[in-house]
N, C-alpha and C positions, 0 to 999 in steps of 0.2 A: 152517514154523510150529511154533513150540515152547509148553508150556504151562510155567506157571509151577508147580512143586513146592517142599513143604517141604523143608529139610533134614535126613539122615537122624542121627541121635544119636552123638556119636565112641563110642570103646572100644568092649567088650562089646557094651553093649545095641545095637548092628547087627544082631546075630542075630536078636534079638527083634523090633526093628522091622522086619526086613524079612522074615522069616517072617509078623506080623500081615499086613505088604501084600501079600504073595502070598499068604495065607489069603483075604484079600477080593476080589485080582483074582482068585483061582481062583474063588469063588464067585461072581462076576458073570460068567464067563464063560458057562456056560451061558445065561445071557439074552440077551448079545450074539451067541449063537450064534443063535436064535431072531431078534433083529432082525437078524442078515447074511441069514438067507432071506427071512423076510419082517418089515418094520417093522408088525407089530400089536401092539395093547394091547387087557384086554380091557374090558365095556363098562360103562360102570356102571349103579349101581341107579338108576332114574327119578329118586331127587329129588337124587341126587349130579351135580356138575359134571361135564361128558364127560372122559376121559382124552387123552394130547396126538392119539393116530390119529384119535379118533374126533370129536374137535369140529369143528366150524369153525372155532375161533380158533386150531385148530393146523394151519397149510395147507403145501402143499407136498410134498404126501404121493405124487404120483404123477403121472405125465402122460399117460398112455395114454388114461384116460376110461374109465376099469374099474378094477372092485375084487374084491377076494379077501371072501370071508365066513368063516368056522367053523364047524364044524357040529361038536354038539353031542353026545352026550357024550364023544365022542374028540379032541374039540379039532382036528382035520382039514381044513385050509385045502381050501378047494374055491374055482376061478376061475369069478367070475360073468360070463359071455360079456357082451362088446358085440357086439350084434349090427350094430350099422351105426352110424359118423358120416356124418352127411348133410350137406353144405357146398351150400346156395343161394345165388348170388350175382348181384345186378340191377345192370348199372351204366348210368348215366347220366352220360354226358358226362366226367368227371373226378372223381365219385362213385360210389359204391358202397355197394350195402343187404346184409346177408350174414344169413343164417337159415342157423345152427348147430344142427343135431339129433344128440340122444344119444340111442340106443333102449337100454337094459339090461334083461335078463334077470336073476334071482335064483333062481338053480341049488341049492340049497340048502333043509333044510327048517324055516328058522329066520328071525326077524324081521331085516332088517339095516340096518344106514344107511353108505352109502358116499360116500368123501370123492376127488376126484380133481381134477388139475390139469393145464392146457390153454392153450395160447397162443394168440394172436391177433395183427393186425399193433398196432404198436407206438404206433397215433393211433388203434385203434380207439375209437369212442365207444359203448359197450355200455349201450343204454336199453330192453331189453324182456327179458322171461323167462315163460316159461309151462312148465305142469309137466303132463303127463296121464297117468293112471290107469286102463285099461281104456277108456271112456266119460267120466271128468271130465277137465276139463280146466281149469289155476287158473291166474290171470293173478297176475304176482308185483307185488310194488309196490317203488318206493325210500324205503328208510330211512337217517338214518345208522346208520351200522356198528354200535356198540355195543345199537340198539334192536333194529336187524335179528336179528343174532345170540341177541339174549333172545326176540323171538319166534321164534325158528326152533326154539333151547332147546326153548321152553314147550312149544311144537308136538310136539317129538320125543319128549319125555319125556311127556305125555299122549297117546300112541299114533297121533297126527294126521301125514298125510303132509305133507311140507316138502318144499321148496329151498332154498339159500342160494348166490348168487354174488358174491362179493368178488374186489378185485383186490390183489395183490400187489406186482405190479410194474405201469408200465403196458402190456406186451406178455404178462401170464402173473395167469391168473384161476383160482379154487378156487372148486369148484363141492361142495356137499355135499347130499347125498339123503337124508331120512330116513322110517321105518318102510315098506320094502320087503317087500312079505309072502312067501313060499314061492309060487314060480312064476311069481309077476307079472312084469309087463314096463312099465317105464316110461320117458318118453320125456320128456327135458328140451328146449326152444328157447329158445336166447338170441340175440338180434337186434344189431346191432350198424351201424355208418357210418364211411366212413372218406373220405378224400381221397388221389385215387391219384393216383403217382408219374409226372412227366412227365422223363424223360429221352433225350438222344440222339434226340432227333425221334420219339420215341415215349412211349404211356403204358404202364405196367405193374402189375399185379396181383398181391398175393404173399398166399399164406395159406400160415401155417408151420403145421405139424402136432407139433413134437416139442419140447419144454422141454430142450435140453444140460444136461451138466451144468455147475456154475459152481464154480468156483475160488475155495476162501475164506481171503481171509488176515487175520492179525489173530492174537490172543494168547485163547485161552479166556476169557469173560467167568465163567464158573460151571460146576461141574460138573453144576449143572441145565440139559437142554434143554427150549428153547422148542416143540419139534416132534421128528420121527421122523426127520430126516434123519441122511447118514450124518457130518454135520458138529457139532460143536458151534459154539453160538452167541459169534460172539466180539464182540472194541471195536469192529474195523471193520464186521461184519454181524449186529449185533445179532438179526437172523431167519434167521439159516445156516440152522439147524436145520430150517428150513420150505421153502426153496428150494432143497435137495439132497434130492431123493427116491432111493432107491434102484433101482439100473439092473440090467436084467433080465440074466441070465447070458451068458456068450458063448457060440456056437452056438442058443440058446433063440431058438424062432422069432419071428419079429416079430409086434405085435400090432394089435390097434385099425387097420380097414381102412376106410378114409376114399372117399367118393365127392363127387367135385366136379360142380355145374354152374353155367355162368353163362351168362346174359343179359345180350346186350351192346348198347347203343344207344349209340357212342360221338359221336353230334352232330357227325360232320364225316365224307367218305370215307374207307373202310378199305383201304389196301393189302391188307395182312396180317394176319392172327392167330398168333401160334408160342406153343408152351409150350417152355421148356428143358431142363425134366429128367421131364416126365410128356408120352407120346403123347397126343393129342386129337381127336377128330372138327369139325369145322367144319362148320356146317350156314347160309348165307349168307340170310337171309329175302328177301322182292320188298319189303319196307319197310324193305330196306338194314340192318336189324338183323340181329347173328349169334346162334346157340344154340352153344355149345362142353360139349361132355362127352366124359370119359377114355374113350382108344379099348382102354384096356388091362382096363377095371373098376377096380374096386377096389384103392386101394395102401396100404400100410402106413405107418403115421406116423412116418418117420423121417427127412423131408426136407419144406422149403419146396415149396408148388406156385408157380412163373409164371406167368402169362397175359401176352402183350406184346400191342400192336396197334398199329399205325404209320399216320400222317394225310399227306398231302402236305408237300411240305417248304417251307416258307416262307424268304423271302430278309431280310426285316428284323424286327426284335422287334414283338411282335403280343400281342396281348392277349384275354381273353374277361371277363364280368363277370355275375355270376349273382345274383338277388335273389329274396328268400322274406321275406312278409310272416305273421305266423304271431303268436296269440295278442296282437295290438297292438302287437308288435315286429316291425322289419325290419333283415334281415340280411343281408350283399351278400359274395360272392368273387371277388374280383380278383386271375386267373391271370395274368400279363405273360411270355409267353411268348419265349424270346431266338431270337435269328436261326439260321440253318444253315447250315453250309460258308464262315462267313466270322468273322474277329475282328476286334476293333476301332481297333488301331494296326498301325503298320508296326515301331515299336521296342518290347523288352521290358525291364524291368528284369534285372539279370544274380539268377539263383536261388542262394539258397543250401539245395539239396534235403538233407534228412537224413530217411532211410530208416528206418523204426522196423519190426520182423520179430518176429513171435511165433513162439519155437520150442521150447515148452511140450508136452507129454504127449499133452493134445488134438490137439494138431495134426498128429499124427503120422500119416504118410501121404502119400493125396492131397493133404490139406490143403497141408501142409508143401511139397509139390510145387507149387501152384499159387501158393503165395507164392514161393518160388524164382524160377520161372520171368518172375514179375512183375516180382520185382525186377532182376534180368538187365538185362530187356525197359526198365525204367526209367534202370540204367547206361546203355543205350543211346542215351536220348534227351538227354543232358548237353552243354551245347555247351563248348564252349574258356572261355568267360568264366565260368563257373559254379561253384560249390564245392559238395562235396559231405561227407556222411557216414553210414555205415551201424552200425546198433546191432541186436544181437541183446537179445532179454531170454526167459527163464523163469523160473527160483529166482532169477536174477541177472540182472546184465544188463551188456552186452561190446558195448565202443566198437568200432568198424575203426579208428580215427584218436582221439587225443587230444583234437582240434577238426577242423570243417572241414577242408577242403583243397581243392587246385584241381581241379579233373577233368580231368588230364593223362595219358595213354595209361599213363605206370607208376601211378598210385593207381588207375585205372578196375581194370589187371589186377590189382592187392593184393583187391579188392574182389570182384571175380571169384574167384578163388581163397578169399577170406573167405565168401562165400557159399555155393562148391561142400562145401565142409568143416560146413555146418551142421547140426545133428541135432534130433528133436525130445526132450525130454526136460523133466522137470523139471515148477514151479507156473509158475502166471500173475501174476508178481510185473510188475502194468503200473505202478504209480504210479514205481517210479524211470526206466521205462527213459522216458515220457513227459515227466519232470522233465528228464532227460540233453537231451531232442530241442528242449524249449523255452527252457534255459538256457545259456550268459549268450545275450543276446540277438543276434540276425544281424549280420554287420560291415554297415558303414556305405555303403551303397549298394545293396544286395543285400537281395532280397524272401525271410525264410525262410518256404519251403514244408514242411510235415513232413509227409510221406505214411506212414500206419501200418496194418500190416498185420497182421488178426488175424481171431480169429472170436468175440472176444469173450468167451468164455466166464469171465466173472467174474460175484461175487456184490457187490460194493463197487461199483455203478456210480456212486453220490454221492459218496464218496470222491474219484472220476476227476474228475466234473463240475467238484469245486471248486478242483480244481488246474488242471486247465483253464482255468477263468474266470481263476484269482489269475495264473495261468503266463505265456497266451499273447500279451501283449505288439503286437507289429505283426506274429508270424507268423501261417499259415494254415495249418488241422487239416485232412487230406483220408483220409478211413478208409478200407479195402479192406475188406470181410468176407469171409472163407474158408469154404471148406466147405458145405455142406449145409445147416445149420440155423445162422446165426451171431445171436448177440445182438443183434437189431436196435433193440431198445432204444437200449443203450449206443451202436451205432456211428453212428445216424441223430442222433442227441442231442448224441456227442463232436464231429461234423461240424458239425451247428449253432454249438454255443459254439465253436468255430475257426474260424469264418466259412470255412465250406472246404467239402465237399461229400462224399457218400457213396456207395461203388464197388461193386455186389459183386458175387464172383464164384463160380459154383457149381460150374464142374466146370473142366478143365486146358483145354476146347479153347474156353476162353473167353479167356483169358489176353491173347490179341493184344488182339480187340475190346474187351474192355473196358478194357484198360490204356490202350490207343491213343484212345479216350474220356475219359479222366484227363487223359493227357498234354496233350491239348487242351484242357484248363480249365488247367490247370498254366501253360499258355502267356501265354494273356491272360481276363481277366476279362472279359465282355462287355460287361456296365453295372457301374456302382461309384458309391458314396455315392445310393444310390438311396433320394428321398423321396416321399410320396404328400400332393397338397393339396385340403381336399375345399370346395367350396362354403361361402360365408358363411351359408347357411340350414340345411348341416348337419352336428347334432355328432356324428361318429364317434368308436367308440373300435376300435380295431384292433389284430390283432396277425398275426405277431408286432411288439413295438413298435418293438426295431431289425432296419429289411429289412437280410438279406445282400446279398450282391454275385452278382450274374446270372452264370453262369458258363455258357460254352459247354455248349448242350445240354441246361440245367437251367432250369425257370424258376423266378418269386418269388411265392408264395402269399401275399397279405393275405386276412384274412376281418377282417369288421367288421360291431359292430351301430350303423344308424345311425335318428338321428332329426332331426325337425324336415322341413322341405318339399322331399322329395327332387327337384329338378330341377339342372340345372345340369350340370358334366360335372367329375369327377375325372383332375385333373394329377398324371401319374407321372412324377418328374426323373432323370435319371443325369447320370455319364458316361461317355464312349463311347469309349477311349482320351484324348484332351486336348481333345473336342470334345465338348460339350454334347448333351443328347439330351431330347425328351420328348414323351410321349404323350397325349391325352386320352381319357377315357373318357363317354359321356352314361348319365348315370343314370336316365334316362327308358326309355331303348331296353334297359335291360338284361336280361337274360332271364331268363325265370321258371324259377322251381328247386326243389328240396325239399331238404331236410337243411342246410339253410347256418346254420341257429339253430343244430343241434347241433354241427357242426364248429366254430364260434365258440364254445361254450362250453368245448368240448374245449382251445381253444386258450389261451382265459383262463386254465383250470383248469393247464395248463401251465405258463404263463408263473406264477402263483402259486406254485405249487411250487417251480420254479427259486427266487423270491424266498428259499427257505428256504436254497437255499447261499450268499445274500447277506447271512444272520443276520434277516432278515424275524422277526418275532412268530410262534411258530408256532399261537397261542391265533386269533390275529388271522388268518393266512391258512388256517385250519381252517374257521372262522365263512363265510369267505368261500367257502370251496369247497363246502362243503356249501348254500349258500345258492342257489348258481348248479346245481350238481347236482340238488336237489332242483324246482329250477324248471323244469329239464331234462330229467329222469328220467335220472339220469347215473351208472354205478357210477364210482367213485371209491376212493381211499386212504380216502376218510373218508365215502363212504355203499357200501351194499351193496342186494341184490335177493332180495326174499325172496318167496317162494310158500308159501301155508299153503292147506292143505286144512281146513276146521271139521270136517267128520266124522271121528271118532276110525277107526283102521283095525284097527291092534294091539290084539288081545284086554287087557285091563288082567291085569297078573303076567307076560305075557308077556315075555320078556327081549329084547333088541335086543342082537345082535353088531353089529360094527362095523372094520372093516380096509381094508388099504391094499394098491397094487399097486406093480410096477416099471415105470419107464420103459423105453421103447426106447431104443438108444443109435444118434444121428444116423445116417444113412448113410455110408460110409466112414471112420469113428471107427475106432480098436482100443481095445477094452477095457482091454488088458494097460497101452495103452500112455497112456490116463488115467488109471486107479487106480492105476497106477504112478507118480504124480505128485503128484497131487491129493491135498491135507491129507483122510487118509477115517480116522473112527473107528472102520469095523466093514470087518472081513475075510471073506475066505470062510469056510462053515460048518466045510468040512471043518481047515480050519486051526485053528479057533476050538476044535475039540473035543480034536484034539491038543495045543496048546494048553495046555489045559486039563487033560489026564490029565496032563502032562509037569511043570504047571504044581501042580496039586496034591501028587501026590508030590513035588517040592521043596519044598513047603510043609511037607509033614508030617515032611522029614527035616529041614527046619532048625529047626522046633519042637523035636523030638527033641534034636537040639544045643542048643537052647536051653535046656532045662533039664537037663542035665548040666550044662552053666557053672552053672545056677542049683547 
């Protein structure tokens, strides 16, 4: 990424001019030295607007869940301990309730208001927030966003304690605390719903703990930033600056120690319970429900947690159907769950598979090993009639083949060998290598499959969306995610609009199982052109509004709000290789449920937003999201959650700091080997000060020269 500069002046006056710009880049170094350790600003006076750390309109500041203060009058960053994230988790059937607690501490002996940023899964639906103070305890309400943020202002700035929770992306929320007094301890809950993940005959549970970092491309929009990141905000990610927090030092120990529990009622027999990268205790109840908690304690938030749980294995597509009538509305979830151990024809179309490999800074490592090994493991599965191609991308991005080719024992070894040779290195330049994988379109008999392997780590994920939509043609998007903590935003999302599905893998000895789980949807689709017909008495609206296609292992979530006289029974059509298929469901018998309002609005609100890569009104799909939000109690891109205390806390004159912390950097990450990649505008301190002395004296000797020519 390069920024766009003036031109420097011919003859002479070079000396001149570029003695002034090394007079200023010396002088600004020193403060870039200050935001490479830590991104603080300091606070302002009550009736002034916050500075970018300190507000909540400048988010992205941190992801740990803990903040740095100052303390006074030596200006001396002091770390305000978390003492515990507390994750509760109730799940119900193919639902889940999760109660998120933050307890902080204020080590310090000054007023402070801390701002920090945290992920969640990526459909979380976040409608509750409470904030307590010793003995009070203040239930937050939903606003939109701009009212939110003015009372939270008004709040923080008349000495009154606050919260503000806004969402950013929909997998990563900014949480800001204000008037924290010397010694208190206060403790944020934000509640939250989701819809859990049915795959491979099992369901699964994921709470990530750790914000990566994201890869920003794009040309400087301003040499003013929107926020404290180490990015500036450019064309393509107009909010860099807010979603690049700075990442804790290498060797610096890990922070922010996370305890999990859940409660599980999964509404059918349980085989098993496994976690795959955190030990667990399993505690079986005599009311067939399990209790699960870490056998290890407390872990460090640098990795997604799993929970899996596996139900008997059924032999043909099957379905469940859940209803919640709530406030004079009724809301129905129809899960169509696909078969096991069998597909649907006996012929396939011949594939034309092209391999998409991130081999980018981040991925450097395990990472990069567990995509290797995948892709291997994928040459492998190529029949004789099939075509193939393999692309590497980081700063660039590098075909194996000009086009296509046959999967003939010498391309397979070209490809082999093209792979062993691959390093990690370089930015996350995804829009060309995605562009190469979808363009010109598959030869003329041949199904193209594009299997793309990453972890995600970009800041542009609309950018991808809409070349996705404009791109993909009759192929099918199927993502892998890598590593520890991958974008699940982006990869669950890019999978959607490719009508194709989403893989991930977390550590190297997953590699078989879950590729070999791929490779089996890759093969045949289970159901296809699948429609839902509902009774003449009632009008549904549903989404999402176009179903994908059932793939081995995976099923098809509709949620729908319906009305008028629910009886009668809902027809679901495919097909089923070249034979016809279809189910009914009785709306009468369907089973009572909780959360099916919220997960339905969650889905609207989705589908609306998509509308916006479609060139939709963005006036008009604002109106509308806050509309359905607010009836919902729904944080959003366009409402937020705010907690106000009325009794003032902070002495009035008293001042409020206000500062930011560093992330952890995922598990199995190297540092060296993403900041060595990744577009970053601040460097180490010690570099910065060198720098800086090296950088000044040049300055004052080509001044020097400068006026002698004078």
């Amino acid at each position: 990424m390069t920024a766009h500069a003036r031109p420097a002046p011919a003859g002479m006056a070079w000396i001149g001019y570029f003695a002034g710009r090394l007079r200023r880049f010396a002088r600004a170094l020193p403060l870039a030295v200050v935001a490479a350790v830590a991104p603080v600003h300091a606070a302002d006076a009550p009736s002034q607007e916050p500075q970018a750390a300190a507000s909540s309109e400048k988010p992205g500041e941190q992801t740990s869940g803990s903040f740095l203060v100052r303390v006074r009058p030596s200006g001396r960053l002091v770390r305000s301990a978390a003492l515990a994230t507390d994750v509760k988790i109730a799940v119900s059937g193919t639902v889940a309730r999760a109660v998120v607690s933050q307890k902080f501490r204020n080590d310090s002996p000054d007023w402070v208001e801390g701002i920090y940023v945290f992920p969640l899964p990526e459909n979380a639906a976040v409608d509750r927030l409470r904030m307590q103070v010793g003995e009070r305890r203040i239930e937050g309400q939903v606003r939109e966003r701009e009212q939110a943020r003015a009372e939270y202002r008004a709040a923080r700035d008349n000495g009154r304690r606050a919260s503000l929770v806004e969402q950013e992306r929909p997998n990563i929320f900014t949480t800001s605390v204000a008037n924290l007094g010397p010694g208190e301890t206060l403790v944020v809950e934000m509640e939250y719903q989701q819809a859990l993940r049915y795959e491979d005959a099992s369901v699964s549970l994921r709470f990530p703990t750790v914000v990566a970092p994201r890869y920003i491309p794009g040309v400087p929009a301003s040499e003013a930033r929107g926020g404290p990141g180490w990015s500036a905000d450019t064309d393509k990610v107009p909010d860099a600056s807010r979603i690049t927090p700075p990442v804790a030092d290498a060797g610096e120990a890990p922070r922010n120690a996370v305890t999990i529990q859940v409660e599980l009622d999964a509404g059918f027999p349980v085989g098993e319970v496994t976690s795959r990268y955190h030990p667990i205790q399993v505690e079986k109840r005599d009311d067939g429900r399990f209790g699960v908690t870490l056998a290890a304690g407390p872990f460090p938030a640098d990795r997604d947690f799993e929970l899996t749980w596996r139900p008997a294995a059924v032999t043909v597509p099957s379905g469940s159907l859940f209803r919640e009538t709530r406030d004079g509305e009724t809301h129905l979830l129809l899960t169509l769950f696909p078969p096991a151990g069998v597909h649907a024809g006996e012929k396939r179309m011949p594939r034309e598979a092209i391999y998409v490999i991130d081999t980018s800074g981040s991925m450097h490592g395990a990472s990069l090993e567990q995509a290797k090994r995948a892709l291997l493991m994928a040459l492998r599965q190529l029949g004789g009639a099939d075509r193939f191609n393999v692309i590497e991308f980081n700063s660039v991005t590098q075909a194996l083949f000009a086009a296509p080719r046959e999967a003939t024992s010498k391309n397979l070894e070209a490809a082999r060998q093209f792979v062993g040779r691959l390093r990690a290195t370089g930015g996350t330049e995804m829009a060309p290598a995605l562009a190469a994988a979808l363009d010109p379109p598959a030869k003329e008999g041949f199904l193209r499959q594009v299997v793309f392997m990453t972890d995600g780590a970009v800041g542009n994920e609309d950018e991808l969306f809409v070349l996705i939509r404009r791109e993909l043609g009759g192929s099918r998007l199927f993502t892998v995610g890598i590593g520890s903590a991958p974008n699940s935003h982006f990869m669950t999302r890019a999978a959607q609009l490719g009508r194709g599905s989403f893989t991930y893998i977390g550590d190297v000895a997953e590699v078989g199982e879950r590729m070999g789980a791929l490779f089996a949807k890759l093969e045949y689709p289970v159901l296809s052109d699948i429609t839902v017909e509902w009774p003449a008495s009632v009008a549904a609206e549903g989404y999402p509004k176009k179903l994908p296609d059932l793939y081995l292992g995976e099923p098809v979530v509709l949620s729908a709000r319906a009305e008028g006289l629910l009886e009668g029974k809902v027809v679901v059509r495919g097909q089923a290789g070249d034979r016809p298929w279809v189910a009914r469901y009785d709306l009468a018998r369907a089973h009572g449920g909780k959360g099916m309002g919220v997960i339905w609005a969650r889905r609207k609100i989705e589908s609306l937003t998509d509308s916006l890569l479609e060139g939709a009104d963005r006036d008009k799909v604002r109106e509308d999201v806050v509309d359905i939000a607010l009836r919902h109690h729904l944080v959003t891109r366009y409402t937020s959650l705010v907690a106000v205390d009325v009794t003032p806390a902070r002495p009035a004159g008293e001042p409020l700091d206000s500062q930011a912390m560093p992330v952890n950097l995922p598990a199995g990450w190297s540092h060296d080997a993403v900041f060595g990649s990744l577009p970053r505008t601040a460097t180490p301190a010690a570099l910065h000060l060198i720098a800086a002395f090296v950088l000044g004296l040049l300055a004052l000797l080509l001044h020097a020269m400068a006026r002698r020519q004078a």
